[in-house]
C-alpha positions as CSV (number, residue, x, y, z in Angstrom):
1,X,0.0,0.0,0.0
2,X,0.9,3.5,-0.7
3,X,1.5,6.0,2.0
4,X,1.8,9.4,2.0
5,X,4.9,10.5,4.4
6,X,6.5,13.9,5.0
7,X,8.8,13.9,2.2
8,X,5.9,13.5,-0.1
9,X,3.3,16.3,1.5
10,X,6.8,18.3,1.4
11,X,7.4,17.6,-2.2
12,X,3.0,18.4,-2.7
13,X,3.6,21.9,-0.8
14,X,6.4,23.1,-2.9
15,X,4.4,22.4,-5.9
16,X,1.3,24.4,-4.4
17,X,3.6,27.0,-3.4
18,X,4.6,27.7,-6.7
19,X,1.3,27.3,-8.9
20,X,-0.5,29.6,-6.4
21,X,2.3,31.5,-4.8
22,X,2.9,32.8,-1.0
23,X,0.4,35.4,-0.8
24,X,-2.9,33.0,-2.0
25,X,-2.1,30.2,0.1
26,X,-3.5,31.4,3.7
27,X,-6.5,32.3,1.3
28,X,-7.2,28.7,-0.3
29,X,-6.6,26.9,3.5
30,X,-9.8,29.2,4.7
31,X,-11.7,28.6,1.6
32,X,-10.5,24.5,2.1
33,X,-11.6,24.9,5.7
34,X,-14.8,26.7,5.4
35,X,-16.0,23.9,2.8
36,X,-14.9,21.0,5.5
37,X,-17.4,23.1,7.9
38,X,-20.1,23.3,5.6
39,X,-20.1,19.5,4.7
40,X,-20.0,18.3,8.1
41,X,-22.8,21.4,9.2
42,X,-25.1,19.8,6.2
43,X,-24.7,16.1,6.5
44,X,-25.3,16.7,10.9
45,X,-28.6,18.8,9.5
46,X,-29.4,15.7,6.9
47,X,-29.0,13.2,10.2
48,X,-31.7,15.0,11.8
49,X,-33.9,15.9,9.1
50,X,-33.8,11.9,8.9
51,X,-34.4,11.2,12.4
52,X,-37.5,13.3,13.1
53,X,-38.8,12.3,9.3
54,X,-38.4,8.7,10.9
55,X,-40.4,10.1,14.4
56,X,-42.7,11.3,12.5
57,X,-43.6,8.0,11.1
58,X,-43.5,6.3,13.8
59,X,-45.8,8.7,15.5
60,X,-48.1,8.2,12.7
61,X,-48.1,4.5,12.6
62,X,-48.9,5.1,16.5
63,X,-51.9,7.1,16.2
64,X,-53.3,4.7,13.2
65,X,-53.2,2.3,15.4
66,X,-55.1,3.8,18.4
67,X,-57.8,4.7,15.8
68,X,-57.9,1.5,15.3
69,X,-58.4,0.4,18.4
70,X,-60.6,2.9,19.2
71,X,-63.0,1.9,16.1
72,X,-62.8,-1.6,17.7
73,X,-64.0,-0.6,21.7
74,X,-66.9,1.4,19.9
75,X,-70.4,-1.3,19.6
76,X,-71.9,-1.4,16.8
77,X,-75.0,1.2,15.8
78,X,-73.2,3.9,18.8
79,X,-71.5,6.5,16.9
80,X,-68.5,7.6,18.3
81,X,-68.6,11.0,20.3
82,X,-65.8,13.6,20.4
83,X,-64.3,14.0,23.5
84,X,-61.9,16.6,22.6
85,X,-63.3,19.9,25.1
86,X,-64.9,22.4,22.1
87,X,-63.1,25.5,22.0
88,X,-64.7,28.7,21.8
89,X,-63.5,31.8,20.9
90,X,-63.5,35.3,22.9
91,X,-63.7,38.5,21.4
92,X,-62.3,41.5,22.7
C-alpha cells in the first residue's frame, strides 16, 4: 500500500507553493476549511432531518393504530362522540 509520508506532502507543498504563490495560500486553506465546515454542518442537518422524518412515522403509525383500536372498543350502531373539550372563541 501507498502511504503518503513527509517527504511527499513536502514535495506536494512546494508544488502548491509555486502554482498559487505565497500570498494565496493562507487564502485557499480558509476557503478548504470553510468547505470542510459546511459538509459536516449539512450532513449533521441531513441526520436530523432523517431522524424526526423517521419520528414522525413512527408517530403516525402510533396514532393509526389507536384509531384502530378505538374503532374496535366502539359497539356497533353507537356512533362515536368527540371527546376533545370544544373551544370557543372570545372576542375582545
Amino acid at each position: 500500500m501507498m502511504g503518503i509520508g513527509f517527504p511527499e506532502l513536502m514535495i506536494i507543498l512546494v508544488i502548491i507553493m509555486i502554482i498559487f504563490g505565497a500570498g494565496k495560500l493562507p487564502e485557499i486553506g480558509s476557503a478548504f476549511g470553510n468547505s470542510i465546515k459546511n459538509f459536516k454542518k449539512s450532513m449533521k442537518d441531513a441526520e436530523e432531518i432523517q431522524e424526526a422524518t423517521s419520528l414522525e412515522d413512527s408517530g403516525d403509525s402510533n396514532s393509526s393504530q389507536t384509531d384502530d383500536l378505538n374503532d374496535a372498543e366502539t359497539p356497533e350502531g353507537e356512533t362515536k362522540k368527540d371527546t376533545a373539550p370544544s373551544q370557543e372563541t372570545k372576542e375582545n
